[in-house]
Rosetta silent file (secondary structure, phi, psi, omega in degrees, C-alpha in Angstrom):
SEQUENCE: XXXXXXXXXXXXXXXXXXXXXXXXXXXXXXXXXXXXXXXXXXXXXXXXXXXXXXXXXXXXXXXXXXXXXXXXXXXXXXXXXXXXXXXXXXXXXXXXXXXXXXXXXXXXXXXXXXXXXXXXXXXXXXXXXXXXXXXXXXXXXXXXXXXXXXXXXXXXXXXXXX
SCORE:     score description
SCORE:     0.000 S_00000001
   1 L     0.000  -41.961 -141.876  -63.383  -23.121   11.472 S_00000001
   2 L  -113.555  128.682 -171.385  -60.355  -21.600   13.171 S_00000001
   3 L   -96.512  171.503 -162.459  -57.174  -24.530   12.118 S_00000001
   4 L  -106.135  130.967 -139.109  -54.653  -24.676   14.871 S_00000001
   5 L   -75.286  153.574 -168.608  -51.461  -22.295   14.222 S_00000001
   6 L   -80.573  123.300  170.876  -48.317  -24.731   12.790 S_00000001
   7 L   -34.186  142.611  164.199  -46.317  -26.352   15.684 S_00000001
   8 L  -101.940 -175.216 -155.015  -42.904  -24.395   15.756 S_00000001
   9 L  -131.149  140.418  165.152  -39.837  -26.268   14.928 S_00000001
  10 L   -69.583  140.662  138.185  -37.228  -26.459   17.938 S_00000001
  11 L   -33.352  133.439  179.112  -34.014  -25.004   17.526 S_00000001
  12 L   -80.771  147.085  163.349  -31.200  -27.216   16.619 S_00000001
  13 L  -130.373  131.201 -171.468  -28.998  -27.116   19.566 S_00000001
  14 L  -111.760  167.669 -140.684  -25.884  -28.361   18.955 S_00000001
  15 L   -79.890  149.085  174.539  -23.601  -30.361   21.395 S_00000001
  16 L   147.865 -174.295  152.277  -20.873  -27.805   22.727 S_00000001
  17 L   -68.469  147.937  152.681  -19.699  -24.654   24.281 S_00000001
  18 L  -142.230   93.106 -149.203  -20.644  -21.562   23.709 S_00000001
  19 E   -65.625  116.202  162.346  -17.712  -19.312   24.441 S_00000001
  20 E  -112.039   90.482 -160.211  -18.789  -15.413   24.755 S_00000001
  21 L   -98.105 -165.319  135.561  -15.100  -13.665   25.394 S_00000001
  22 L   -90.944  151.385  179.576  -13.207  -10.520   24.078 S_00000001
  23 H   -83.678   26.508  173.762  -11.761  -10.705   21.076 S_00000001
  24 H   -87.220  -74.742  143.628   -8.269  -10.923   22.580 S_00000001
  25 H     8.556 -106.139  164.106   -9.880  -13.997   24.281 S_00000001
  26 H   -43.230  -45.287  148.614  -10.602  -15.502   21.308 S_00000001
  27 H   -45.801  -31.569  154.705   -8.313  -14.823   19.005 S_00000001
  28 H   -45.783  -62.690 -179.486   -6.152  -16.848   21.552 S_00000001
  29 H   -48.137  -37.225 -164.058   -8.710  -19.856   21.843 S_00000001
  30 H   -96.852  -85.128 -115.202   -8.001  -20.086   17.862 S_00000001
  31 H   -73.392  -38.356  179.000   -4.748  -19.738   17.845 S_00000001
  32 H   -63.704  -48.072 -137.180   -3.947  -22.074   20.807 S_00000001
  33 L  -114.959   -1.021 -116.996   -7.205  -24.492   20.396 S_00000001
  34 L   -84.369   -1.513 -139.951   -7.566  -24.507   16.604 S_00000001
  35 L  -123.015  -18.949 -165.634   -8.671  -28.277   17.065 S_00000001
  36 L  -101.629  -12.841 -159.172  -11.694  -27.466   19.927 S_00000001
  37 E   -72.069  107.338  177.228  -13.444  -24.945   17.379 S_00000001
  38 L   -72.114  144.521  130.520  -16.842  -26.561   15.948 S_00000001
  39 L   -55.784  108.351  158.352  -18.138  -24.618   12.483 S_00000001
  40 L  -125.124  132.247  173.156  -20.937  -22.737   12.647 S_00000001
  41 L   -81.985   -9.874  162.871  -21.986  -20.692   10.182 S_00000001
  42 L   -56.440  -36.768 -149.188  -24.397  -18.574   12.504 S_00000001
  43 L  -107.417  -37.523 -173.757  -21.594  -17.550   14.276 S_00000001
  44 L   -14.469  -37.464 -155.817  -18.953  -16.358   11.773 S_00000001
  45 L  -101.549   11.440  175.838  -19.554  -13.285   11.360 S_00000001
  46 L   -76.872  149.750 -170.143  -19.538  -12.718   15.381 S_00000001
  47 L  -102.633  -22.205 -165.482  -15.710  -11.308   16.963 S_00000001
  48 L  -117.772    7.534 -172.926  -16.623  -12.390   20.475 S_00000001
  49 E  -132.676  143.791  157.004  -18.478  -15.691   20.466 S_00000001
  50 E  -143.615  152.989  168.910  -16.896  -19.263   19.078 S_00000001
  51 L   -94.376  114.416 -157.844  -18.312  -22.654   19.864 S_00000001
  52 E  -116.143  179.155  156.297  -15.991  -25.257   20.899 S_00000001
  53 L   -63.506  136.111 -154.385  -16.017  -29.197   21.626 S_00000001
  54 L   -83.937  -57.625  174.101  -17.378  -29.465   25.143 S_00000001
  55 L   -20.185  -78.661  161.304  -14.395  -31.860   26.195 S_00000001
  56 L    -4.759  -46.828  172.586  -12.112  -29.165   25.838 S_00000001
  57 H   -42.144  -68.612  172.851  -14.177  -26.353   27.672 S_00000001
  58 H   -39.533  -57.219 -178.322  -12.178  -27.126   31.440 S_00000001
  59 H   -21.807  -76.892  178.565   -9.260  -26.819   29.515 S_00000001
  60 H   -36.669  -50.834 -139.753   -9.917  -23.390   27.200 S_00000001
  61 H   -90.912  -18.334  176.796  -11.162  -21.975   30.489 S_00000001
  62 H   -84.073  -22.603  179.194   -7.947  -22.869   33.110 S_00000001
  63 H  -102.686  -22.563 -162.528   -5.237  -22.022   30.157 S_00000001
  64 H   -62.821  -92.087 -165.774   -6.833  -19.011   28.552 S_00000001
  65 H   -25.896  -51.656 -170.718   -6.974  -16.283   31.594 S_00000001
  66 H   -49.133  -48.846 -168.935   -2.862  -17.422   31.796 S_00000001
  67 H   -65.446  -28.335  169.139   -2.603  -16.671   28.674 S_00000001
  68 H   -55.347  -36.596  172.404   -4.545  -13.363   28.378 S_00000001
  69 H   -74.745  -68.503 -140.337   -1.796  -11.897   30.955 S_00000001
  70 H   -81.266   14.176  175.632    1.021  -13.015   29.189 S_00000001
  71 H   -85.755  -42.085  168.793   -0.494  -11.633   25.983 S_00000001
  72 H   -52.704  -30.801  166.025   -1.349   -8.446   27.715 S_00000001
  73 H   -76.623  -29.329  151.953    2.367   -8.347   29.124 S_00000001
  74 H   -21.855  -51.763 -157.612    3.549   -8.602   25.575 S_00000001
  75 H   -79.820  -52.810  146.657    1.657   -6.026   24.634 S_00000001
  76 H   -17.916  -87.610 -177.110    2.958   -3.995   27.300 S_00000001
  77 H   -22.380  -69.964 -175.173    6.034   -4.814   26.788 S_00000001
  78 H   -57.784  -44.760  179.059    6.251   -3.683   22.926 S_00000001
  79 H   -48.433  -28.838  169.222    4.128   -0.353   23.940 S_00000001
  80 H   -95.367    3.237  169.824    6.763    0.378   26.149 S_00000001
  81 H   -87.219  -21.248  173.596    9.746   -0.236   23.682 S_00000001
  82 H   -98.500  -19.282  141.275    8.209    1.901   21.332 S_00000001
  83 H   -72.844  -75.452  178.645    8.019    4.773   23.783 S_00000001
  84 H    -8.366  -51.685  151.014   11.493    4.323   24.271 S_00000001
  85 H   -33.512  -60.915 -174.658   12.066    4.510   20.739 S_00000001
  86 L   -82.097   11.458 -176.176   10.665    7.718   20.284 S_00000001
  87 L  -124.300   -8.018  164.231   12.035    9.055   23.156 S_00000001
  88 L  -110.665   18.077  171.072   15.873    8.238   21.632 S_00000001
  89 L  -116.633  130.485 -166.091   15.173    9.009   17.927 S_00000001
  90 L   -98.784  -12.283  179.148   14.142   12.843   17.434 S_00000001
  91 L   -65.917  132.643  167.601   12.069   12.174   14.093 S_00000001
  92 L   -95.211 -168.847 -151.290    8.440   13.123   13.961 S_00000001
  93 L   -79.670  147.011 -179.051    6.007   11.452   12.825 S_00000001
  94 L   109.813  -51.072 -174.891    6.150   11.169    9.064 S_00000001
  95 L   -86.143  128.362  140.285    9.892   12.318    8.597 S_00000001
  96 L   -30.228  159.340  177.785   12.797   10.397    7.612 S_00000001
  97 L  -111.198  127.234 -175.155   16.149   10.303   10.120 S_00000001
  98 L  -119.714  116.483  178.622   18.762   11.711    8.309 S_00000001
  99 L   -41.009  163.541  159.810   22.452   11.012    9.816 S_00000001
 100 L   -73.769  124.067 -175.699   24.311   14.191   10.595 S_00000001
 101 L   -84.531  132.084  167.608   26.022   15.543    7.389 S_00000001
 102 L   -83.285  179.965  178.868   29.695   16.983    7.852 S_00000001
 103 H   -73.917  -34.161  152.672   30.475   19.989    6.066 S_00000001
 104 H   -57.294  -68.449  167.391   32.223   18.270    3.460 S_00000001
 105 H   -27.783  -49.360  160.833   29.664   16.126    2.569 S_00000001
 106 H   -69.794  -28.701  170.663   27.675   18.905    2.311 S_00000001
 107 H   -58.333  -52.647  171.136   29.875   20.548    0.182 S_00000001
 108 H   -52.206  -98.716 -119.179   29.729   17.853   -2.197 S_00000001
 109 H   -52.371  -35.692  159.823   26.638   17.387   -2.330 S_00000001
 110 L   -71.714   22.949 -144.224   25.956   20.936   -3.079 S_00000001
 111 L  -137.101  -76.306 -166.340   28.858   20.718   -5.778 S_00000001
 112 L   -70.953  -18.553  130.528   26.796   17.770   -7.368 S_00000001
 113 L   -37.475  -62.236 -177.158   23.503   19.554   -7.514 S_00000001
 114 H   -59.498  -15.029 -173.574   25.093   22.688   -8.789 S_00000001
 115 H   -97.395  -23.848 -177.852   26.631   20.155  -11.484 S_00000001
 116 H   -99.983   -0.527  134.412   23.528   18.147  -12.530 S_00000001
 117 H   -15.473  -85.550  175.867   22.102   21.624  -12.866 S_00000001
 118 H   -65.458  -30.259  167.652   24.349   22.633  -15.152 S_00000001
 119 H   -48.212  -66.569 -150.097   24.333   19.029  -17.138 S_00000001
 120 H   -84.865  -43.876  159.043   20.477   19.329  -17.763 S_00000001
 121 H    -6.954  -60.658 -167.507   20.694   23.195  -18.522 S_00000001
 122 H   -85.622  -50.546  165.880   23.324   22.069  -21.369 S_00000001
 123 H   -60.545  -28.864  153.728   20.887   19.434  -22.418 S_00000001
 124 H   -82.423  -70.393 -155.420   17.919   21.822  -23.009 S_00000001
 125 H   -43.725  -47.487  171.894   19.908   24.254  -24.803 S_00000001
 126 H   -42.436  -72.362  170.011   20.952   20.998  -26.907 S_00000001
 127 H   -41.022  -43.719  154.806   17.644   19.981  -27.163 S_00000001
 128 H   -93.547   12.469  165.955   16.228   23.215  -28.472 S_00000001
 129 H   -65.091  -65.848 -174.969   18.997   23.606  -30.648 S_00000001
 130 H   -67.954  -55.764 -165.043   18.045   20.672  -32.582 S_00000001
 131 H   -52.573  -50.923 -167.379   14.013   21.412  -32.466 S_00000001
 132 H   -47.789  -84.064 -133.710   14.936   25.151  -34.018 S_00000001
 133 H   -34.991  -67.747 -179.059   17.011   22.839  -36.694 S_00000001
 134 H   -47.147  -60.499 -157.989   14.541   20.672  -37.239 S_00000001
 135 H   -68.119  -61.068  177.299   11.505   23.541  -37.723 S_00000001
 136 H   -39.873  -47.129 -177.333   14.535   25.719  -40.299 S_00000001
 137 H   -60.317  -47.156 -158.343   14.937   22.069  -42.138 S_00000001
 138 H   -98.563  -44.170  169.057   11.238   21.540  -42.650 S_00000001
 139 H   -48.177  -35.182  157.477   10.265   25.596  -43.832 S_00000001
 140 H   -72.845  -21.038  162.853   13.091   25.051  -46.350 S_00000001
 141 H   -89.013  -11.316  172.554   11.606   22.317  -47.603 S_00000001
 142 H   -79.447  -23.299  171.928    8.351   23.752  -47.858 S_00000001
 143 H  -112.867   -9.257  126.335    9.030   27.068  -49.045 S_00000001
 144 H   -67.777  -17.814 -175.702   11.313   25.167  -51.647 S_00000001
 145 H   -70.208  -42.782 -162.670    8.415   22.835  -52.460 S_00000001
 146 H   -71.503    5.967 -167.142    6.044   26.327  -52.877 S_00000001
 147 H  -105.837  -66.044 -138.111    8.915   27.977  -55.379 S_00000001
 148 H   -77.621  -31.554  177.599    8.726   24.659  -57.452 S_00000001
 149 H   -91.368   -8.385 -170.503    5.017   24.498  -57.757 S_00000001
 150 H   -62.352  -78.878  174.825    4.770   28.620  -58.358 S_00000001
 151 H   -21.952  -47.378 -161.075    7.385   27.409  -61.685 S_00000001
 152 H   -58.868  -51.133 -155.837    5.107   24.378  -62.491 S_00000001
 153 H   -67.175  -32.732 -175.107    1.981   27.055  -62.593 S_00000001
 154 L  -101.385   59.763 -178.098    3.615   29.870  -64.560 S_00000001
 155 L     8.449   59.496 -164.327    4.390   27.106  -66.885 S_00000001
 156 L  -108.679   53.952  168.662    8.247   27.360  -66.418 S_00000001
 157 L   -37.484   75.795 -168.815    8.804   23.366  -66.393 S_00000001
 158 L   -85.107  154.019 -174.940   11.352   22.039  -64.162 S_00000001
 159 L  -114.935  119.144 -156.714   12.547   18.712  -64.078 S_00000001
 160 L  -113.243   -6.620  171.082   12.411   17.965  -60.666 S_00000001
 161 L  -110.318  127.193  171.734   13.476   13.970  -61.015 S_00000001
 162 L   -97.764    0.000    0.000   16.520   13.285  -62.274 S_00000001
C-alpha cells in the first residue's frame, strides 16, 4: 500500500579544502594562491569561504597569518600617513587648498574680474542694440507691407516689382 519514500541522493563532496576566513583572509589567499582556488559555483557568491586544492592547504595556512600582519601593518601604516596629512594641510573636508595670495595678485585678480565685468556688460548692451535693430527693421517692413496692401485695396495700383 504505503511505497517506500525515494532514497536521497548524497551530496557531491568534492576533493578539497574548505577555507572559512575573513575577507581580508581571503582576498589574500586569491591574490597570493590564485592557482590553489577550485570553482565552485555554490560558493561564489560567499566573501568568507573559498575552496582550495588540498595539497596546498599546509601551505595557505603557514603563509597566510604572515601575511595578514603585514597587510594589517600596511594598513596601519597608510591610516597613519593620512592622519598626518590632515594634521599638516588645514583644508576641510570638501574644500580645495588654495596657496596664499599676495596682495598683488590679488589686486590683479580683482582688476581682471572688474574687467571681464565690464567686457560682458559692453557685450549685452551690443547685443540688445542689435535685437532693438532687428525688431525696428522687421515693423518697417511690416507696416510698409500694410501701407502697400491698404493702396492695393483702395484700388490705388502700385507697381511694387520693378
Amino acid at each position: 500500500m504505503f511505497s517506500a519514500p525515494p532514497p536521497k541522493k548524497q551530496p557531491t563532496i568534492l576533493p578539497g579544502t574548505l577555507i572559512r576566513s575573513d575577507p581580508v583572509a581571503i582576498h589574500l589567499i586569491k591574490q597570493l594562491f590564485p592557482h590553489a582556488i577550485k570553482p565552485v559555483d555554490v560558493l561564489s557568491n560567499a566573501d568568507n569561504i573559498i575552496l582550495i586544492h588540498s595539497e596546498y592547504a599546509d601551505e595557505i595556512h603557514r603563509v597566510i597569518p604572515e601575511e595578514i600582519e603585514a597587510y594589517i601593518g600596511r594598513l596601519q601604516l597608510d591610516e597613519d600617513s593620512d592622519l598626518e596629512d590632515k594634521k599638516t594641510r588645514p583644508a576641510k573636508f570638501g574644500k580645495k587648498v588654495r596657496p596664499e595670495e599676495s596682495k598683488e595678485e590679488k589686486a590683479r585678480l580683482a582688476e581682471q574680474r572688474e574687467q571681464w565685468v565690464r567686457d560682458n556688460e559692453e557685450k549685452l548692451r551690443q547685443r540688445e542694440m542689435r535685437a532693438l535693430e532687428a525688431r525696428m527693421q522687421v515693423n518697417r517692413f511690416v507696416a510698409g507691407r500694410l501701407e502697400a496692401e491698404e493702396e492695393v485695396q483702395k484700388g490705388d495700383v502700385v507697381n511694387l516689382v520693378k
